[in-house]
N, C-alpha and C positions, 0 to 999 in steps of 0.2 A: 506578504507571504510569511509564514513562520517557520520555524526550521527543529529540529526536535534531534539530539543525537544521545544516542543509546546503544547499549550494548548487547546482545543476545542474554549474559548471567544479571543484568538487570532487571530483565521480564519474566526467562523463567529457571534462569542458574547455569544456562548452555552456553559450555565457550564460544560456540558459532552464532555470530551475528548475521540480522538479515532474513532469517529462516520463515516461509509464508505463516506458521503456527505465531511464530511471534507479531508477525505484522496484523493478524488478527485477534491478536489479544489484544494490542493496544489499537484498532479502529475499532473493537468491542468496547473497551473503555471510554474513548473519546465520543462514539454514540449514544452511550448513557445521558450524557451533557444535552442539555434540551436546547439551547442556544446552537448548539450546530447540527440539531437536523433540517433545518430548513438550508444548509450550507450545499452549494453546487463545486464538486470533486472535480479536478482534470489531475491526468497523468500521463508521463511520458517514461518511456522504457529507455534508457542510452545503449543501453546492450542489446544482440540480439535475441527473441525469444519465442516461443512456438504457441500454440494454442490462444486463448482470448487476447493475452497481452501482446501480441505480433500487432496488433492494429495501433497500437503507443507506440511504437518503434518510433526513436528520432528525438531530439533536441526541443522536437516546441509539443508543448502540452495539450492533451486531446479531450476531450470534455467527459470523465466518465457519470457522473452524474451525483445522485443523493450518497452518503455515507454506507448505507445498505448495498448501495450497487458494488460502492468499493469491496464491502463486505465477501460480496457475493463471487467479485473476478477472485478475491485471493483465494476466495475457498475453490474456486474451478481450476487453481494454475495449476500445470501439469508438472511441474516442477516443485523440487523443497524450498530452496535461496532464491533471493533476486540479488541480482550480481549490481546494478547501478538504476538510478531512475529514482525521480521524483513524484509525489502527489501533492497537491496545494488545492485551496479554497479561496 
């Protein structure tokens, strides 16, 4: 697993870290990379959350699939931040 920590004014100058535009800048970025589209995504939500990411809720990681897919839940979340929760490959 790899681990990546950054801040919100390192992506795009916003004090607020976390925010779904930022976390889609950088899974837009790391998509570019042609060695990790054949990569299979899970993710888990630690906090609780409403819309597509209620199905991650919990501690152990849920399979979401290709990098696109990941792409695709943050563009649907119904929310700006994600408050805790991982992604790995």
């Amino acid at each position: 697993m790899s681990t990546i920590e950054i801040r919100g004014q390192d992506i795009d100058g916003d004090p607020t870290s976390c925010t779904i535009a930022q976390f889609i800048t950088v899974f837009e970025t790391i998509a570019r990379h042609e060695d990790v589209r054949e990569h299979i995504w899970y993710g888990a939500d630690m906090s609780p959350s409403a819309g597509d990411f209620a199905s991650y809720r919990g501690e152990k990681a849920s399979r979401i699939g290709s990098i696109d897919q990941v792409i695709e839940l943050l563009r649907a979340a119904p929310f700006p931040q994600l408050d805790w929760g991982y992604l790995l490959h």
